[in-house]
N, CA and C atoms as a LAMMPS dump frame, in Angstrom:
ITEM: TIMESTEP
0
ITEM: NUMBER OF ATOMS
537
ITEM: BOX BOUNDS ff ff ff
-5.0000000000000000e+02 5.0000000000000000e+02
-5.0000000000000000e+02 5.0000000000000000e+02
-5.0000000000000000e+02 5.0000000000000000e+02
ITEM: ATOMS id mol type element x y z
1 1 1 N 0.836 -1.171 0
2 1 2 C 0 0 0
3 1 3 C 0.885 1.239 0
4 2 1 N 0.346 2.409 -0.248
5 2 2 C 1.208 3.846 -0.879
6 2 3 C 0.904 4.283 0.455
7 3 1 N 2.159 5.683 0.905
8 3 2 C 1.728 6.11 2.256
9 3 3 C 1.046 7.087 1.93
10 4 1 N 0.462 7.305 3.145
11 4 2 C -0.701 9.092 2.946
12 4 3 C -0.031 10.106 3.063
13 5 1 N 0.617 10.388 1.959
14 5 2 C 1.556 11.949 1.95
15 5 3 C 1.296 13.249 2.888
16 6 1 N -0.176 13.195 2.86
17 6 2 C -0.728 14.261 3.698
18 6 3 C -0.938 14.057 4.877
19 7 1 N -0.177 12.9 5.336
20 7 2 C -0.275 12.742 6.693
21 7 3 C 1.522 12.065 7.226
22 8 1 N 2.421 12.592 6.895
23 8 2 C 3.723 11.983 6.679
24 8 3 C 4.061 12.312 8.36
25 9 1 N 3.79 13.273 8.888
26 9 2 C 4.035 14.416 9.76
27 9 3 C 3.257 13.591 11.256
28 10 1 N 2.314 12.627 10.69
29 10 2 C 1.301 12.339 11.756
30 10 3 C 1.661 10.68 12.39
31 11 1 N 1.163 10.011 11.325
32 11 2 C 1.651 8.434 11.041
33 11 3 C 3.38 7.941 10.816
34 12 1 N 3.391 7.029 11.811
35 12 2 C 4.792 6.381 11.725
36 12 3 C 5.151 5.934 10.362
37 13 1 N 6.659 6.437 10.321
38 13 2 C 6.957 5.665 9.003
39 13 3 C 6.463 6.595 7.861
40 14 1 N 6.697 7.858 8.401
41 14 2 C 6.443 8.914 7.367
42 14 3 C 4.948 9.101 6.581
43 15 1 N 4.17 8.706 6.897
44 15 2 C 3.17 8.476 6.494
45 15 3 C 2.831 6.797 5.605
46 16 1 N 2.941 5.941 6.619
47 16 2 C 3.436 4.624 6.003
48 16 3 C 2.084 3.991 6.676
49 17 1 N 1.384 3.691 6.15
50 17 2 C 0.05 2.721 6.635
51 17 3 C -0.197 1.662 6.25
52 18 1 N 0.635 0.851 6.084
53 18 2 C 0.049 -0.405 4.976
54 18 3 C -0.844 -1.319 5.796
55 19 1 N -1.287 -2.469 4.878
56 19 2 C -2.375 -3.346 5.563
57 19 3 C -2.048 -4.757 6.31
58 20 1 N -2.064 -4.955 7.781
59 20 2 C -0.88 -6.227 7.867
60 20 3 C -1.328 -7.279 7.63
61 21 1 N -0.576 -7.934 7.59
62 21 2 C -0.919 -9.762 7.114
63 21 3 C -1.84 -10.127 8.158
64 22 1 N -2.823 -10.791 7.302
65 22 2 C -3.546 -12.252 7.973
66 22 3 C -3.423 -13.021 7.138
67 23 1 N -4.32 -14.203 8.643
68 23 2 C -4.607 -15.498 8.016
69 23 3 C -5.601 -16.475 8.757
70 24 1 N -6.444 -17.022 7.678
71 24 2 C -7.279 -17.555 7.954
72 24 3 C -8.071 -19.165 7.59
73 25 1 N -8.229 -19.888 8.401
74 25 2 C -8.564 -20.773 8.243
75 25 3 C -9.788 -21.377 9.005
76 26 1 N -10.647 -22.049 7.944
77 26 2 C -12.083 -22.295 7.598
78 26 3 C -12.301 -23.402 7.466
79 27 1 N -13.251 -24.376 7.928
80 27 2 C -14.26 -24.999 8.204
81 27 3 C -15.533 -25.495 7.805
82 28 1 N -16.178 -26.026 7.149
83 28 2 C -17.535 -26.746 6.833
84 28 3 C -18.101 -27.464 6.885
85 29 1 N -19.398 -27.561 7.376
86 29 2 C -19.793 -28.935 7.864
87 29 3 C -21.348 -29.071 7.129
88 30 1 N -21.782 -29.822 6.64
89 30 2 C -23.392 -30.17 6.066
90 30 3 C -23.564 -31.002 7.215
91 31 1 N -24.829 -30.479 7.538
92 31 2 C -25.431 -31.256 8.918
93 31 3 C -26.705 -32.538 8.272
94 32 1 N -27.073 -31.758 6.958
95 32 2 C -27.705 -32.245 6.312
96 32 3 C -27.807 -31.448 4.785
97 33 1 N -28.422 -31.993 3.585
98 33 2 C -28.187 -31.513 2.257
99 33 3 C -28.317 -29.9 2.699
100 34 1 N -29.06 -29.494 3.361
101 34 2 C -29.695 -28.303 3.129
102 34 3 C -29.628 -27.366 4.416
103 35 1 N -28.252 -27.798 5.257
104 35 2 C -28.095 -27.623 6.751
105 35 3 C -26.344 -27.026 6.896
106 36 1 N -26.286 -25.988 6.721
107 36 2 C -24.448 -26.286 6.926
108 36 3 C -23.725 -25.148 8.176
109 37 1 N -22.747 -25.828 8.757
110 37 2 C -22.08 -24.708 9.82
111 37 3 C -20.888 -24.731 9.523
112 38 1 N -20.399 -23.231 9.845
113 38 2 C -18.973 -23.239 9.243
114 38 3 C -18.161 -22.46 10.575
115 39 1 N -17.08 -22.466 10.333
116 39 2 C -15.97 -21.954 11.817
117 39 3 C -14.717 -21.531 10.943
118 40 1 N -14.793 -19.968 11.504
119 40 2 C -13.621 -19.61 10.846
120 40 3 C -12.342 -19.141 11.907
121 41 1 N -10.884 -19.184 11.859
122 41 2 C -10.214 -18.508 12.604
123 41 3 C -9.397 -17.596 12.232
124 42 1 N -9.414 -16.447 12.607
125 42 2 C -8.581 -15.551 11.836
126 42 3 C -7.225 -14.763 12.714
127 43 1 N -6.636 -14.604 11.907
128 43 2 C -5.13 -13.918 13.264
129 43 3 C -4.956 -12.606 12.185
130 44 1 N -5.03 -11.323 12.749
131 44 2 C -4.328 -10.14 11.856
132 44 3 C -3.233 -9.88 12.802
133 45 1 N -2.224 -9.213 12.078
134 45 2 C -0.822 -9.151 12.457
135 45 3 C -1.046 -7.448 12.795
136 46 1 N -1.328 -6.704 13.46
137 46 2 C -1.132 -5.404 13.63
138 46 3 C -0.007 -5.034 13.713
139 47 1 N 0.666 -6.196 14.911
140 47 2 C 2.232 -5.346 15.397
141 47 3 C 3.155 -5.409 13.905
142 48 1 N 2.713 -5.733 12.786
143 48 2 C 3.99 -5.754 11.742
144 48 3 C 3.69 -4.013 10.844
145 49 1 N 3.004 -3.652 11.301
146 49 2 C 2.649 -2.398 11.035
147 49 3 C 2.688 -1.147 11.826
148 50 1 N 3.75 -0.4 12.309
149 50 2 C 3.9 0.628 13.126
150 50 3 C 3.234 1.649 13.017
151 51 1 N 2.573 2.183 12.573
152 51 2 C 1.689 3.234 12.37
153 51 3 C 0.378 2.819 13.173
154 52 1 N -0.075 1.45 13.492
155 52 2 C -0.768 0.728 14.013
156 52 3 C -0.687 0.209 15.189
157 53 1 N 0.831 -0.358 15.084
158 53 2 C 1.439 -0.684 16.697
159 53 3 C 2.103 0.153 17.272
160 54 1 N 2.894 0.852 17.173
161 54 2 C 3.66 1.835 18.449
162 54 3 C 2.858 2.439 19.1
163 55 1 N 3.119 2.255 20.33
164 55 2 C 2.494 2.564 21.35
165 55 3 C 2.488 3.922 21.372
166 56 1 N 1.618 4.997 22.133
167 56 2 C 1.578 6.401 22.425
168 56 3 C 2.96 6.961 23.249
169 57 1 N 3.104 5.629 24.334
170 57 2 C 4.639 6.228 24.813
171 57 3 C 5.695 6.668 23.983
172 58 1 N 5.501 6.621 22.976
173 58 2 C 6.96 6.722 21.738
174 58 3 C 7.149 7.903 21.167
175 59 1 N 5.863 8.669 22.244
176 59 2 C 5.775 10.157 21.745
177 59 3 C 6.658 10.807 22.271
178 60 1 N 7.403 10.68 23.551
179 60 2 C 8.567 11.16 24.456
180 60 3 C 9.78 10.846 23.4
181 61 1 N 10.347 9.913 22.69
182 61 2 C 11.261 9.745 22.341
183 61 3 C 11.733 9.471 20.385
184 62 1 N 10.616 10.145 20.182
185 62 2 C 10.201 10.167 18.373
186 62 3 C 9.398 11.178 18.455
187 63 1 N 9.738 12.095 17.352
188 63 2 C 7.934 12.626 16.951
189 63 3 C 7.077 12.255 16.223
190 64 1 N 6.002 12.557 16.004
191 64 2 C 5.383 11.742 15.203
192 64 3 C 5.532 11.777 13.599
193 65 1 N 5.227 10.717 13.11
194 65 2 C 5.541 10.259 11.522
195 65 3 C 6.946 10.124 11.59
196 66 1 N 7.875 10.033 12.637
197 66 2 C 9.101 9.288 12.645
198 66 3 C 8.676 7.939 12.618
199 67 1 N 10.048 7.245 12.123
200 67 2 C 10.177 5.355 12.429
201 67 3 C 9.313 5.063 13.477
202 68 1 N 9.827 5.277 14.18
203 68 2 C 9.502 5.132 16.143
204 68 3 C 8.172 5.902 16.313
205 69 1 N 8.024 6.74 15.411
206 69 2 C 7.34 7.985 16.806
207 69 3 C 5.521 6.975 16.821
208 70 1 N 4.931 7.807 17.255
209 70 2 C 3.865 7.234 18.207
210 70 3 C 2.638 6.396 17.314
211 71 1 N 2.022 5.691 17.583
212 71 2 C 1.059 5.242 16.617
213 71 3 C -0.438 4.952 17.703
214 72 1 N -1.211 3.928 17.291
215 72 2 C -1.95 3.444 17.619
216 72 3 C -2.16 2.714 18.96
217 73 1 N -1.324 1.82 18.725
218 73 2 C -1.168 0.817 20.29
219 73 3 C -1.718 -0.2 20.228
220 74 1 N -2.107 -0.585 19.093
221 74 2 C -2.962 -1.751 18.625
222 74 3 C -2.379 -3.271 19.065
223 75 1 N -3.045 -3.986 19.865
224 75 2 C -2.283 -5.186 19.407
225 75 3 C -2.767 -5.831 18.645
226 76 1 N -2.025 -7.272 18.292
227 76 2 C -2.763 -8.068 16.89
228 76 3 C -3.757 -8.734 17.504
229 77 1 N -4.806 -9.474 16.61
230 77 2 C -5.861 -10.175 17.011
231 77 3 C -5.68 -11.723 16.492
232 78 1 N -7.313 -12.147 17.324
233 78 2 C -7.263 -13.492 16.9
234 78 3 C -9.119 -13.509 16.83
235 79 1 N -9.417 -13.459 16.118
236 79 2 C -11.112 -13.685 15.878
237 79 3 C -11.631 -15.024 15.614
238 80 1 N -12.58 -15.185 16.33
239 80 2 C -13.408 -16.435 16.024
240 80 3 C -14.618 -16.217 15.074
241 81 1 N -15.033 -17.056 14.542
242 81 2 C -16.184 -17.052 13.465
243 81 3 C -17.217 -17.744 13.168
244 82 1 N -18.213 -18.073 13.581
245 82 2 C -19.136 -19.273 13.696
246 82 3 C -20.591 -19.197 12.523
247 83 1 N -20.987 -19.502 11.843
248 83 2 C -21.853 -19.477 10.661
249 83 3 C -22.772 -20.522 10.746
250 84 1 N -24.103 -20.321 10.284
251 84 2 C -24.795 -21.137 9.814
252 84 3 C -25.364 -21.151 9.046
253 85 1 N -25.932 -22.04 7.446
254 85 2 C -26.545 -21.222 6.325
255 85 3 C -27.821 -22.554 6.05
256 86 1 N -28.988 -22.092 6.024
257 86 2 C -30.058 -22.893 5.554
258 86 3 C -30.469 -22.91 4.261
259 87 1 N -30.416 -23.725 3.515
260 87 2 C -30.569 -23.746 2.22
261 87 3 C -32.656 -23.809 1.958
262 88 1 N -33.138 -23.092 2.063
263 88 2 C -34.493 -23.442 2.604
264 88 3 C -34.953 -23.698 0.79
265 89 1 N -34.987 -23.334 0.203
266 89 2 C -35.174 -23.592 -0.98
267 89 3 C -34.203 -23.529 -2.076
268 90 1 N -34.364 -24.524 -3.252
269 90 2 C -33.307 -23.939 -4.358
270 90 3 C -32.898 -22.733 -5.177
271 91 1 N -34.186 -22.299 -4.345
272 91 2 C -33.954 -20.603 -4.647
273 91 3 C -33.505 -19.608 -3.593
274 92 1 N -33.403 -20.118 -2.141
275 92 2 C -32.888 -19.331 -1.497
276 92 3 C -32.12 -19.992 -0.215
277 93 1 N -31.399 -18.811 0.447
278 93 2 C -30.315 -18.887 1.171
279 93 3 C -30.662 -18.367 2.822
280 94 1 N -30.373 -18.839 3.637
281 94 2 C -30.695 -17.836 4.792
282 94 3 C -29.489 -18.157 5.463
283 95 1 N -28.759 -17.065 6.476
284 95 2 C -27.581 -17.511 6.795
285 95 3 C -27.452 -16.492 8.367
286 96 1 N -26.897 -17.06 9.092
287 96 2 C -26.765 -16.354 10.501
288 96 3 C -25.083 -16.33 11.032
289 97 1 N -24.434 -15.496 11.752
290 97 2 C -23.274 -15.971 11.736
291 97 3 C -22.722 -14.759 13.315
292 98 1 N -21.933 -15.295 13.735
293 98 2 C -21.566 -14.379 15.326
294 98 3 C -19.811 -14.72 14.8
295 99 1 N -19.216 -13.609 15.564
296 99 2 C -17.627 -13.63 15.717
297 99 3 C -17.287 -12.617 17.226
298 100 1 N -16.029 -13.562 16.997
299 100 2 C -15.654 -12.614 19.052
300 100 3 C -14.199 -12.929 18.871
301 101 1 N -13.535 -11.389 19.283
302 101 2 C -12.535 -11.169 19.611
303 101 3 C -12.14 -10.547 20.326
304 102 1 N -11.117 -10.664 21.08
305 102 2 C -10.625 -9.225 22.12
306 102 3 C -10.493 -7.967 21.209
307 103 1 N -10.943 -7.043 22.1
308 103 2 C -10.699 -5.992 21.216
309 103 3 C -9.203 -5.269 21.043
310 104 1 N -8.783 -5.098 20.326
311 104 2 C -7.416 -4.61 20.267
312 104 3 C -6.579 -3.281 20.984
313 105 1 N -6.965 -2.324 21.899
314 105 2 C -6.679 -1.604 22.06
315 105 3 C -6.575 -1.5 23.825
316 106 1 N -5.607 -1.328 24.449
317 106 2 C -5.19 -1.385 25.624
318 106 3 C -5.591 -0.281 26.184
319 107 1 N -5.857 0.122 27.825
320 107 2 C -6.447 0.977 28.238
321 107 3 C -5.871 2.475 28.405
322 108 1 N -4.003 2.142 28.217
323 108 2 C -2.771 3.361 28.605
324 108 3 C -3.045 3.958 26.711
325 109 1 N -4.171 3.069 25.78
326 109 2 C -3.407 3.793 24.016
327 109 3 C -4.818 4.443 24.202
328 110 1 N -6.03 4.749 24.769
329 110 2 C -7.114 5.179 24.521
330 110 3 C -7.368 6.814 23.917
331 111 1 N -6.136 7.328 23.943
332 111 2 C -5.834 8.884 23.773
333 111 3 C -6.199 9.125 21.879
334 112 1 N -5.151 8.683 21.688
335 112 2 C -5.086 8.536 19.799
336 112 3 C -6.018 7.607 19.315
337 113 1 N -6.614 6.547 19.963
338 113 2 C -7.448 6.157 19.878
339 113 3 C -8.797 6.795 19.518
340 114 1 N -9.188 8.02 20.042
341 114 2 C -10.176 8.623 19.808
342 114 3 C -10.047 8.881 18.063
343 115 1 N -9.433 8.491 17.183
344 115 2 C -9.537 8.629 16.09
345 115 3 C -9.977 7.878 15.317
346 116 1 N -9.851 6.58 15.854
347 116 2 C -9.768 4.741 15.257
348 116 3 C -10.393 4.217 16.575
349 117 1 N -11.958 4.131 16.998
350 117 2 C -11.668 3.496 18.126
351 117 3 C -12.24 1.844 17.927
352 118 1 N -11.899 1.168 17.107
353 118 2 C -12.369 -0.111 17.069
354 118 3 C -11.905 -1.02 18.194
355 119 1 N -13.015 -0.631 18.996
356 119 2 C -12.934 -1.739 20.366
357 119 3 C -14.109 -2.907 20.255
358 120 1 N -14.478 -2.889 19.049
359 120 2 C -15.807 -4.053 19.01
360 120 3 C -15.599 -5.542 19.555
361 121 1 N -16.015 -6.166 19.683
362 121 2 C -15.957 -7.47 20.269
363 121 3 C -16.426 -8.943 19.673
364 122 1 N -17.832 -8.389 20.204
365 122 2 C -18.675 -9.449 19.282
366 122 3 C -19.724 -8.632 17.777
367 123 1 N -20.096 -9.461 16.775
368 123 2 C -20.579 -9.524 15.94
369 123 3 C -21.622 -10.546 15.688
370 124 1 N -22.982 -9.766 15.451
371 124 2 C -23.821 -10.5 14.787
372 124 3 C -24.347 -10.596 13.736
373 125 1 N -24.614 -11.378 13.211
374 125 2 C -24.731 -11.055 11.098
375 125 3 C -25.667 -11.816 11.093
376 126 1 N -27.107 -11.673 9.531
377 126 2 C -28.082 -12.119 9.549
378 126 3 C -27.556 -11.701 7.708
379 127 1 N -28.797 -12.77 7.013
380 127 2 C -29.03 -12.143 5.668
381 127 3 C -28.928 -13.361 5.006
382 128 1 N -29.81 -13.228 3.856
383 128 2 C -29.994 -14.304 2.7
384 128 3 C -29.889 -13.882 1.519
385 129 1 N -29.98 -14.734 0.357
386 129 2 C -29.855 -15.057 -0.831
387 129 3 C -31.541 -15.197 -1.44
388 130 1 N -31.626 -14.959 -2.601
389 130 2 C -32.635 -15.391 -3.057
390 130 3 C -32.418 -15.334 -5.076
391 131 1 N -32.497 -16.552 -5.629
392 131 2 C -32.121 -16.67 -6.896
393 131 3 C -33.409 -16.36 -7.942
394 132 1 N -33.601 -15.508 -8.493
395 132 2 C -35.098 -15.399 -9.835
396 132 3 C -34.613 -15.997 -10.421
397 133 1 N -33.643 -16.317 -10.878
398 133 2 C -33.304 -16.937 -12.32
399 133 3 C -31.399 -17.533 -11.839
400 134 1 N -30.68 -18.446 -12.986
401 134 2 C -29.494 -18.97 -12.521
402 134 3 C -28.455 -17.4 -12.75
403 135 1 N -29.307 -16.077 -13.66
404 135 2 C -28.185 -15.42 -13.803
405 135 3 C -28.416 -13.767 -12.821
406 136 1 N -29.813 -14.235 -12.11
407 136 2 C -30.433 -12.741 -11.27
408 136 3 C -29.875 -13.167 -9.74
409 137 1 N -29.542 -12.375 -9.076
410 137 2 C -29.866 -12.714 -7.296
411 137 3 C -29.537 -11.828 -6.894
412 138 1 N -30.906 -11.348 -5.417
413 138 2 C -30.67 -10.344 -4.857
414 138 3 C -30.246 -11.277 -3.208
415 139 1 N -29.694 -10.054 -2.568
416 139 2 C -29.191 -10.668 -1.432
417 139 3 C -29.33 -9.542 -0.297
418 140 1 N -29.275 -9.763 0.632
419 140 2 C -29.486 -8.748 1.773
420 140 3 C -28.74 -9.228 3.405
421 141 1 N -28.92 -8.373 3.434
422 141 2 C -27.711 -8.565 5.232
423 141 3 C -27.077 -7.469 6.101
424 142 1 N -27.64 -7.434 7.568
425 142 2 C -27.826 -6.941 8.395
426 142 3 C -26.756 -7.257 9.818
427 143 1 N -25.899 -6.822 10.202
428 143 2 C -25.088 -6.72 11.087
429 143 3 C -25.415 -5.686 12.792
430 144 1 N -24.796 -6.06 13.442
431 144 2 C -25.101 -5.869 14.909
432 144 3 C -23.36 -6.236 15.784
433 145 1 N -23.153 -4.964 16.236
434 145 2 C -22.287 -4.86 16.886
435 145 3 C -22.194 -4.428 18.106
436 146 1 N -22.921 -4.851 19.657
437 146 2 C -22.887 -4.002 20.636
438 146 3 C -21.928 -3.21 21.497
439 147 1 N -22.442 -2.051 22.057
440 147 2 C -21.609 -1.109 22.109
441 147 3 C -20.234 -1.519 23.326
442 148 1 N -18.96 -1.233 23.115
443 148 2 C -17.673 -1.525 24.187
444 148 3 C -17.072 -0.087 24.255
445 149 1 N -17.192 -0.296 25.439
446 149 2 C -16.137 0.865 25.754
447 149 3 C -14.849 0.446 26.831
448 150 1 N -13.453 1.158 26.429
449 150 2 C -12.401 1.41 26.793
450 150 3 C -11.511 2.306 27.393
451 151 1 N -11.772 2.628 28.744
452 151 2 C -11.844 3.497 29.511
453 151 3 C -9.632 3.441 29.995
454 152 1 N -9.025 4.543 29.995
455 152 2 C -7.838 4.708 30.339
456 152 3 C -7.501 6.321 30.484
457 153 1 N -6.397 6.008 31.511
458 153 2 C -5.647 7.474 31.627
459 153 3 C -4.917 8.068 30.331
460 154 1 N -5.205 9.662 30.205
461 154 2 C -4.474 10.37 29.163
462 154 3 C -3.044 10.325 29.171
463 155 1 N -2.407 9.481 28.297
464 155 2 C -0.987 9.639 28.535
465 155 3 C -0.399 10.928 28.628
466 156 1 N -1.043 11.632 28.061
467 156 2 C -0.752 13.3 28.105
468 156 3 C -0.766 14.257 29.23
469 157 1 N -2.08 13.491 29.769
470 157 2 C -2.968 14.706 31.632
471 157 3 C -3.122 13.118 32.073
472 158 1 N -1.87 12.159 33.234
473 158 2 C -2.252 11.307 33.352
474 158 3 C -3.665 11.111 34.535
475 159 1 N -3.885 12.283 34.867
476 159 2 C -4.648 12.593 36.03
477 159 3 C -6.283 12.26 35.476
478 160 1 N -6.352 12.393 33.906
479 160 2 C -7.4 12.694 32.83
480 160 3 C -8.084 11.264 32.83
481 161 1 N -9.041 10.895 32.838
482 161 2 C -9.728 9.642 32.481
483 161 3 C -10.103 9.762 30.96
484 162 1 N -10.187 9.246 29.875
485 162 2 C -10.26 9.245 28.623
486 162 3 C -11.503 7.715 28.181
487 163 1 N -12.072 7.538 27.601
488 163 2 C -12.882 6.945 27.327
489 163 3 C -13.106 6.556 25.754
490 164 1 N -13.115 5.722 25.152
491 164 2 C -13.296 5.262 23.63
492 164 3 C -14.77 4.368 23.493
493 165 1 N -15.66 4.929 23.223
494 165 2 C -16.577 3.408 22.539
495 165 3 C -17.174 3.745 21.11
496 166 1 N -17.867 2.194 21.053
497 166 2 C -18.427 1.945 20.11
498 166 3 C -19.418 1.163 19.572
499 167 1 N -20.547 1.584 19.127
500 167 2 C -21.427 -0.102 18.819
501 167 3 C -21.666 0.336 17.211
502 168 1 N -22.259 -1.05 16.442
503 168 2 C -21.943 -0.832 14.745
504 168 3 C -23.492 -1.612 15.003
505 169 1 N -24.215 -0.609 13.85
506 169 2 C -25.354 -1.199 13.178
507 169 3 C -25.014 -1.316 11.55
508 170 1 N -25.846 -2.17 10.941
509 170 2 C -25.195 -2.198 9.434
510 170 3 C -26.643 -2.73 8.242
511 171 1 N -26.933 -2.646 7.126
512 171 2 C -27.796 -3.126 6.496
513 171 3 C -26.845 -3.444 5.203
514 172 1 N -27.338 -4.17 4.155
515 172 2 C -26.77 -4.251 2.873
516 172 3 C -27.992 -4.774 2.023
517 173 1 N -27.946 -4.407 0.751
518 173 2 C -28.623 -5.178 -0.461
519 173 3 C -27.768 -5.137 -1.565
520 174 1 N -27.813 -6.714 -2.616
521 174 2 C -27.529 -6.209 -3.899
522 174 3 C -27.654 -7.058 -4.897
523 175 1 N -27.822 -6.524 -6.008
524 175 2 C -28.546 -7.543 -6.638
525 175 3 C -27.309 -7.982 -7.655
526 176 1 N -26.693 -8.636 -7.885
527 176 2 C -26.719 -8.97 -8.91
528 176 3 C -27.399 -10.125 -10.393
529 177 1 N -26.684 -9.407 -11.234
530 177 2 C -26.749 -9.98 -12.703
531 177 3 C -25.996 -10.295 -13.735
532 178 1 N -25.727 -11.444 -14.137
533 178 2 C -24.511 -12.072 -14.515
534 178 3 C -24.702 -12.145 -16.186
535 179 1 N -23.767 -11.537 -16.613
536 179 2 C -24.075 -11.146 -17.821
537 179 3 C -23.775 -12.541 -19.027
């Protein structure tokens, strides 16, 4: 990934943001023709990305958008993934699915955090399929994220209580058509 020029000054690594490695591995099971559960595990690598991982302390001894200087505080994750999809007809799909992870962000990084505060946890997902024809399908799906919050001292005013949350609502539709 290219760095954000307009932010060279801000982000470690001169304005260096790239996207870190994962990896993931998946699962399927038919319970029956028309019955299936799936389990996914996923690991993202944050700490290979400094703009992401350096901690806020790194502000004393870097400035920022140096190598070193301060970032996120992120640590890496490990997400779980659990699915289920009902095949209720040959024309359609219904599918349910939850995931849980620690949230990535420690209570001393909550400062810069207020920019990025993805402290989510769990995830709930809903949504189906439905086929008119082998080359039409519309699809739809609805997400649920309840709200976490991450409460820590301002590394800055350590006297300061600082606070991060978040909850995610979500909808989707789309149809495609296969030409």
């Amino acid at each position: 990934m290219e760095e954000f020029d307009s932010y060279k000054g801000l982000f470690a690594e001169q304005g260096g943001f790239d996207l870190p490695s994962s990896f993931q591995l998946g699962a399927a099971y038919k319970l029956t023709p028309s019955n299936q559960v799936v389990f996914d595990w996923q690991k993202i690598n944050y700490s290979e990305v400094k703009s992401i991982a350096n901690p806020i302390n790194n502000l004393m001894s870097a400035p920022l958008g140096a190598n070193a200087g301060a970032g996120f505080g992120w640590n890496d994750m490990t997400i779980y993934k659990l699915g289920y999809q009902w095949q209720r007809t040959p024309q359609q799909k219904i599918r349910f699915g939850v995931s849980y992870t620690e949230q990535p962000i420690p209570s001393s990084q909550v400062i810069l955090n207020i920019l990025a505060p993805g402290v989510q946890e769990w995830h709930f997902t809903t949504g189906f399929s439905h086929s008119f024809t082998n080359k039409v399908q519309l699809n739809a799906m609805a997400f649920y994220s309840p709200a976490k919050k991450v409460t820590g001292a301002n590394y800055l005013a350590p006297n300061q209580q600082v606070s991060i949350e978040m909850k995610q609502t979500g909808l989707g539709v789309s149809i495609v058509w296969e030409i």
